[in-house]
KEKELUM-409037 format. One record per residue: residue number from 0; x, y, z of N, C-alpha, C, O in turn. Coordinates in pm, whole numbers, plus 50000, padded with zeros to 5 digits. Last residue first. Layout:
BEGIN
{k:NUM | nxx:X | nyy:Y | nzz:Z | caxx:X | cayy:Y | cazz:Z | cxx:X | cyy:Y | czz:Z | oxx:X | oyy:Y | ozz:Z}
...
//
This chain:
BEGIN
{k:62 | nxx:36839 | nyy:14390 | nzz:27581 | caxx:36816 | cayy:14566 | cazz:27619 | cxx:36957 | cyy:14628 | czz:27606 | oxx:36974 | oyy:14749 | ozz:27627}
{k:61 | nxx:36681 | nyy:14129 | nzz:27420 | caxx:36789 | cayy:14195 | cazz:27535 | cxx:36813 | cyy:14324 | czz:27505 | oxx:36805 | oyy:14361 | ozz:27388}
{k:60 | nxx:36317 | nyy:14093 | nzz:27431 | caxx:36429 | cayy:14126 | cazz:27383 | cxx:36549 | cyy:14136 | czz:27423 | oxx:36523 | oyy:14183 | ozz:27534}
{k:59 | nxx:36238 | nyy:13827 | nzz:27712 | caxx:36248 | cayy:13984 | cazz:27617 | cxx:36296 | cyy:13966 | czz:27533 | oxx:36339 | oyy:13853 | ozz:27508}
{k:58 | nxx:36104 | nyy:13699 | nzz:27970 | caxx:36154 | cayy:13682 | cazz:27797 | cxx:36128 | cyy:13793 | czz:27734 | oxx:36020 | oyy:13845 | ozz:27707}
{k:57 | nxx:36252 | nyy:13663 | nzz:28301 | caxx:36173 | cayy:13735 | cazz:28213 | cxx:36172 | cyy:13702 | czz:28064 | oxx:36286 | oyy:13664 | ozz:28037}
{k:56 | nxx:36339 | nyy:13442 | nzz:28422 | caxx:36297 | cayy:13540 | cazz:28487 | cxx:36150 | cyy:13612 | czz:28447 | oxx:36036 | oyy:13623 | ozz:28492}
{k:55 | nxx:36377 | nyy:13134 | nzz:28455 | caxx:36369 | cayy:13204 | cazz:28357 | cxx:36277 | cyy:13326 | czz:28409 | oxx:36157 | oyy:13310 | ozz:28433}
{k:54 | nxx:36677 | nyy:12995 | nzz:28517 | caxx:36582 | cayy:13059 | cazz:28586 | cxx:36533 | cyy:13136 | czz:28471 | oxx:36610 | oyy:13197 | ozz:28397}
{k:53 | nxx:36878 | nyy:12692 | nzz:28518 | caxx:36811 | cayy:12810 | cazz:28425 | cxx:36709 | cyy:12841 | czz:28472 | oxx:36625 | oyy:12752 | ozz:28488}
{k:52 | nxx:37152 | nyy:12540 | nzz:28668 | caxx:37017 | cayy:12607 | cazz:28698 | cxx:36984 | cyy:12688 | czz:28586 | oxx:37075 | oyy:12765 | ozz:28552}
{k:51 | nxx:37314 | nyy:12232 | nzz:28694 | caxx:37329 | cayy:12362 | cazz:28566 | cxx:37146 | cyy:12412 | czz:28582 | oxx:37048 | oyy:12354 | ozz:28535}
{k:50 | nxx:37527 | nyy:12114 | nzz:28904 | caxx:37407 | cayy:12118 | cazz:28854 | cxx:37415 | cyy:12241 | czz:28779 | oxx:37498 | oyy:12331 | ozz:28792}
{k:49 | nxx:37840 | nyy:12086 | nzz:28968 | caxx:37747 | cayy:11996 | cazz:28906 | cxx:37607 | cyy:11977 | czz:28938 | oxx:37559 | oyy:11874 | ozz:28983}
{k:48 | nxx:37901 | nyy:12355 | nzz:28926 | caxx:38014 | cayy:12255 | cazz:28907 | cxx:37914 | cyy:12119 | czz:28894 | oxx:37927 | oyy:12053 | ozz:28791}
{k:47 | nxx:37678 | nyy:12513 | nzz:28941 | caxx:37777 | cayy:12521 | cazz:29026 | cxx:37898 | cyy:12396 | czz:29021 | oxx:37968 | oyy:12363 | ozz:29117}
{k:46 | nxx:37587 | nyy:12763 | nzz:28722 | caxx:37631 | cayy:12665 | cazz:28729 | cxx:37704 | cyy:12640 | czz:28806 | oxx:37810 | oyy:12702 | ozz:28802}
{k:45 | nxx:37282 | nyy:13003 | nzz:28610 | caxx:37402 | cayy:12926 | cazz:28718 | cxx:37404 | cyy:12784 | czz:28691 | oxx:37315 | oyy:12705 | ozz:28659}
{k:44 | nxx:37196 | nyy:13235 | nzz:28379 | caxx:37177 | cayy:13119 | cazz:28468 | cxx:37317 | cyy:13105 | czz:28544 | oxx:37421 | oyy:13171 | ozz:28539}
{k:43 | nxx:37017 | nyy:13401 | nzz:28127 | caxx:37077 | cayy:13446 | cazz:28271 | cxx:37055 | cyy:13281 | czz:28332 | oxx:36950 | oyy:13219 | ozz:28334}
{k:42 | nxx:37000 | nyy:13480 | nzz:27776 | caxx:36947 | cayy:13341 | cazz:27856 | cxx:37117 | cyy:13386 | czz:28024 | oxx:37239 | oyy:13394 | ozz:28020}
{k:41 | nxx:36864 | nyy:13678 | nzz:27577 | caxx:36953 | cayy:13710 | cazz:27674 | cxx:36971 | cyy:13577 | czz:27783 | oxx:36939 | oyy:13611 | ozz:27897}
{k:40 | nxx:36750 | nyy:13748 | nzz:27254 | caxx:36745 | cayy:13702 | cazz:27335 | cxx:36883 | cyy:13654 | czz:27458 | oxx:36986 | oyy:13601 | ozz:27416}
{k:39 | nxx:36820 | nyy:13733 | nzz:26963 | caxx:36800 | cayy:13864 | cazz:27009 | cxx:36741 | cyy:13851 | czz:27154 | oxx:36674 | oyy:13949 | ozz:27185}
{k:38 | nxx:37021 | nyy:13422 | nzz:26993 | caxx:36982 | cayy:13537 | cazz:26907 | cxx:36982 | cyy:13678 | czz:26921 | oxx:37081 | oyy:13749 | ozz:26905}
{k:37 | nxx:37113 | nyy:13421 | nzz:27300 | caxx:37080 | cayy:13307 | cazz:27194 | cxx:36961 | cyy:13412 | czz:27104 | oxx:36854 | oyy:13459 | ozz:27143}
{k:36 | nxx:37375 | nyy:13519 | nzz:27517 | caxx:37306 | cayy:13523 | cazz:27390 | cxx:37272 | cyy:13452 | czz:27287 | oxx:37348 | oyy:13415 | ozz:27197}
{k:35 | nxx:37469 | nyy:13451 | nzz:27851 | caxx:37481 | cayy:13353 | cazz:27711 | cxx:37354 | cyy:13424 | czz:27577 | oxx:37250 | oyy:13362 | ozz:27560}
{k:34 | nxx:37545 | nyy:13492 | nzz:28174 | caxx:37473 | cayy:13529 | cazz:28032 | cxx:37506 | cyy:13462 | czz:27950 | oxx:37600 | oyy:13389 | ozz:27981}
{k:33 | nxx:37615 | nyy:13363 | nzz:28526 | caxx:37658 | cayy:13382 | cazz:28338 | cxx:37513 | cyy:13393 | czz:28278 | oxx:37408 | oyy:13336 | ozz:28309}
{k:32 | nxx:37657 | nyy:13455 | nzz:28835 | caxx:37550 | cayy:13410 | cazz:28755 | cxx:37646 | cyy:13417 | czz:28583 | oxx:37741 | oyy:13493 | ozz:28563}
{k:31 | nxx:37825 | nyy:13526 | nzz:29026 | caxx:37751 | cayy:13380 | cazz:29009 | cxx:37677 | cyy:13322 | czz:28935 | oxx:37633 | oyy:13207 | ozz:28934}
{k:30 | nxx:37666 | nyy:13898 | nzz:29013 | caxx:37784 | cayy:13764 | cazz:29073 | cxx:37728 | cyy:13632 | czz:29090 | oxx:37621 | oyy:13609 | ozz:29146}
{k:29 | nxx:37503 | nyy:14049 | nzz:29022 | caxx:37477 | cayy:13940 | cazz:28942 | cxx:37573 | cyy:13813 | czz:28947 | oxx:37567 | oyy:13696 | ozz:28911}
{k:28 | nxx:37575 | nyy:14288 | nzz:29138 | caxx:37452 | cayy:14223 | cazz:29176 | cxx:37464 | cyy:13998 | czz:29147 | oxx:37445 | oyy:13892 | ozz:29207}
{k:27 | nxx:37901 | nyy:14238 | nzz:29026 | caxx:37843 | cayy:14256 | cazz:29093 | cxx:37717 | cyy:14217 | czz:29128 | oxx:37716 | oyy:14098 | ozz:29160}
{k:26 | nxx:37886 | nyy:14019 | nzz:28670 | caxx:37947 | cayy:14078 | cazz:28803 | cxx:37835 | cyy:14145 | czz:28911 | oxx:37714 | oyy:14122 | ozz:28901}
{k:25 | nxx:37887 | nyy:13690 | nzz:28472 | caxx:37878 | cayy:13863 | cazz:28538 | cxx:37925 | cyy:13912 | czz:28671 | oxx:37989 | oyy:13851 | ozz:28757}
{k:24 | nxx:38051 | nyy:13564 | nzz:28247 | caxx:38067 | cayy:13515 | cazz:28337 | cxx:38024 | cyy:13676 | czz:28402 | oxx:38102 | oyy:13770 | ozz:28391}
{k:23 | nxx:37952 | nyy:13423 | nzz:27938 | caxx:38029 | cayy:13494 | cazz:28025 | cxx:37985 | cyy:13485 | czz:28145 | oxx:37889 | oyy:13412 | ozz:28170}
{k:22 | nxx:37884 | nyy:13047 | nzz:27828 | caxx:37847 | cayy:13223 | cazz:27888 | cxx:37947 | cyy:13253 | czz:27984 | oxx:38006 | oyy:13185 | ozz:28067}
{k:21 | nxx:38018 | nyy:12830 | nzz:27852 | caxx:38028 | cayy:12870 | cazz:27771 | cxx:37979 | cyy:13024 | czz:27791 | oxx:38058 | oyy:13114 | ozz:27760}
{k:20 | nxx:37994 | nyy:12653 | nzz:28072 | caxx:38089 | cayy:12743 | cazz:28109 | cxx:38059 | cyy:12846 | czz:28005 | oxx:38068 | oyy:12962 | ozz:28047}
{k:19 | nxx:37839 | nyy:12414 | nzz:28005 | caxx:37777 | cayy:12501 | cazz:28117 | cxx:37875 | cyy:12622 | czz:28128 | oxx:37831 | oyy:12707 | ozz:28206}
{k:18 | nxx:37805 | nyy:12208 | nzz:27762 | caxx:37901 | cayy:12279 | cazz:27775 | cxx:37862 | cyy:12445 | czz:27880 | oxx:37860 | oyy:12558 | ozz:27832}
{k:17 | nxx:37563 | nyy:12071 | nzz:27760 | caxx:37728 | cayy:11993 | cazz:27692 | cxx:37822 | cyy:12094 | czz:27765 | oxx:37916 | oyy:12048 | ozz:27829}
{k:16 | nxx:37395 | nyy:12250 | nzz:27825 | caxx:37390 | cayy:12091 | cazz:27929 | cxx:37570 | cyy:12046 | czz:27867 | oxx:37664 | oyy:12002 | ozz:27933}
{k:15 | nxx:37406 | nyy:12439 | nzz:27643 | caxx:37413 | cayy:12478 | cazz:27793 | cxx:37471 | cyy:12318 | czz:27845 | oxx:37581 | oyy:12294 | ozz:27895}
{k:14 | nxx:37284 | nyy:12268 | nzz:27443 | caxx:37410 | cayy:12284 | cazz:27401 | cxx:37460 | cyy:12329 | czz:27560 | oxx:37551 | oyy:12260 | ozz:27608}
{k:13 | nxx:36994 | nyy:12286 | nzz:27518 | caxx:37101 | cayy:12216 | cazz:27503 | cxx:37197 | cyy:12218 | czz:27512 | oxx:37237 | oyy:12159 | ozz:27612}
{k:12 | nxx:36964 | nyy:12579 | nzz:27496 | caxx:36974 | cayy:12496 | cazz:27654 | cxx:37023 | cyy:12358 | czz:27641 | oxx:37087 | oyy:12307 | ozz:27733}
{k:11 | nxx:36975 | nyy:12606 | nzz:27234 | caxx:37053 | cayy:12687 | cazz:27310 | cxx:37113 | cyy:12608 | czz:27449 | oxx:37226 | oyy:12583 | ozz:27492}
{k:10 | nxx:36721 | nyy:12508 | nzz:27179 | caxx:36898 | cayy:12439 | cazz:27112 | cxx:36967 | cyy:12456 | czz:27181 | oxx:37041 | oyy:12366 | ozz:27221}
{k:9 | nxx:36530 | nyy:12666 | nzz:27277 | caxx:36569 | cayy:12502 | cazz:27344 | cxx:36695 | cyy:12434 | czz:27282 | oxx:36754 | oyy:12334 | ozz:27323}
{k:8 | nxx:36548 | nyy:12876 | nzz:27161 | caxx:36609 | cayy:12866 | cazz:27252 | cxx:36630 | cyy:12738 | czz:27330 | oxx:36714 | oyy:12711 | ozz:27415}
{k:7 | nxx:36730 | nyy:12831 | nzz:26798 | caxx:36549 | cayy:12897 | cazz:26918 | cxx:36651 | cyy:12823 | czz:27057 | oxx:36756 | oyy:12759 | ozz:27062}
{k:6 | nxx:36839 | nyy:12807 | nzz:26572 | caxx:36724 | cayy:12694 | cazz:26564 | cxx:36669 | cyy:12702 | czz:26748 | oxx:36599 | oyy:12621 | ozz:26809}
{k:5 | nxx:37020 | nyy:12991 | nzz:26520 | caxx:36914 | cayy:13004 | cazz:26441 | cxx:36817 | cyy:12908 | czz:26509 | oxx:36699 | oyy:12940 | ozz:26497}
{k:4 | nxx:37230 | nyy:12967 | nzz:26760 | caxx:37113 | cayy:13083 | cazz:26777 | cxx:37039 | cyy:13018 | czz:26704 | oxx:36957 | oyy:12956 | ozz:26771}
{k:3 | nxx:37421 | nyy:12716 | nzz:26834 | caxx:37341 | cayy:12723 | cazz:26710 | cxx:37191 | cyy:12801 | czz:26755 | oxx:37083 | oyy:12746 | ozz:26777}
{k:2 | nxx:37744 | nyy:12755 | nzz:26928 | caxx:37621 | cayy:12778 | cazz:26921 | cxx:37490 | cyy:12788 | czz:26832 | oxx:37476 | oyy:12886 | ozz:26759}
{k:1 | nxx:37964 | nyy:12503 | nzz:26845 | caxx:37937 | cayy:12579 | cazz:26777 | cxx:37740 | cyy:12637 | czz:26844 | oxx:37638 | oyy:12575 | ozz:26813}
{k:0 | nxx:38258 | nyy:12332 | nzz:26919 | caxx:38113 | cayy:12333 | cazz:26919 | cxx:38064 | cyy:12475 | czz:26898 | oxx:38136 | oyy:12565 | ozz:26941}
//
């Protein structure tokens, strides 16, 4: 399966629901949490084995 950036961030969160592992995996502060890049955009969430949380903090650019 194949991320599909071009078609925006609700593809993105799809594809999240098929496959919740697919973002790396961060550290310290951020422990527990995975990143996942969907374009020029930074999507931060949790997954605990069976619910898949997306918090949407901020919408930026990623830095």
């Amino acid at each position: 399966m194949t991320m599909r950036h071009d078609l925006g961030a609700g593809s993105a969160v799809e594809d999240l629901r098929e496959e919740p592992l697919r973002g790396e995996q961060l550290a310290a502060d951020w422990k527990g949490l995975r990143r996942l890049r969907v374009g020029r955009y930074r999507a931060i969430y949790a997954f605990n084995g069976a619910e898949l949380l997306i918090l949407v903090v901020r919408v930026g650019p990623a830095v």
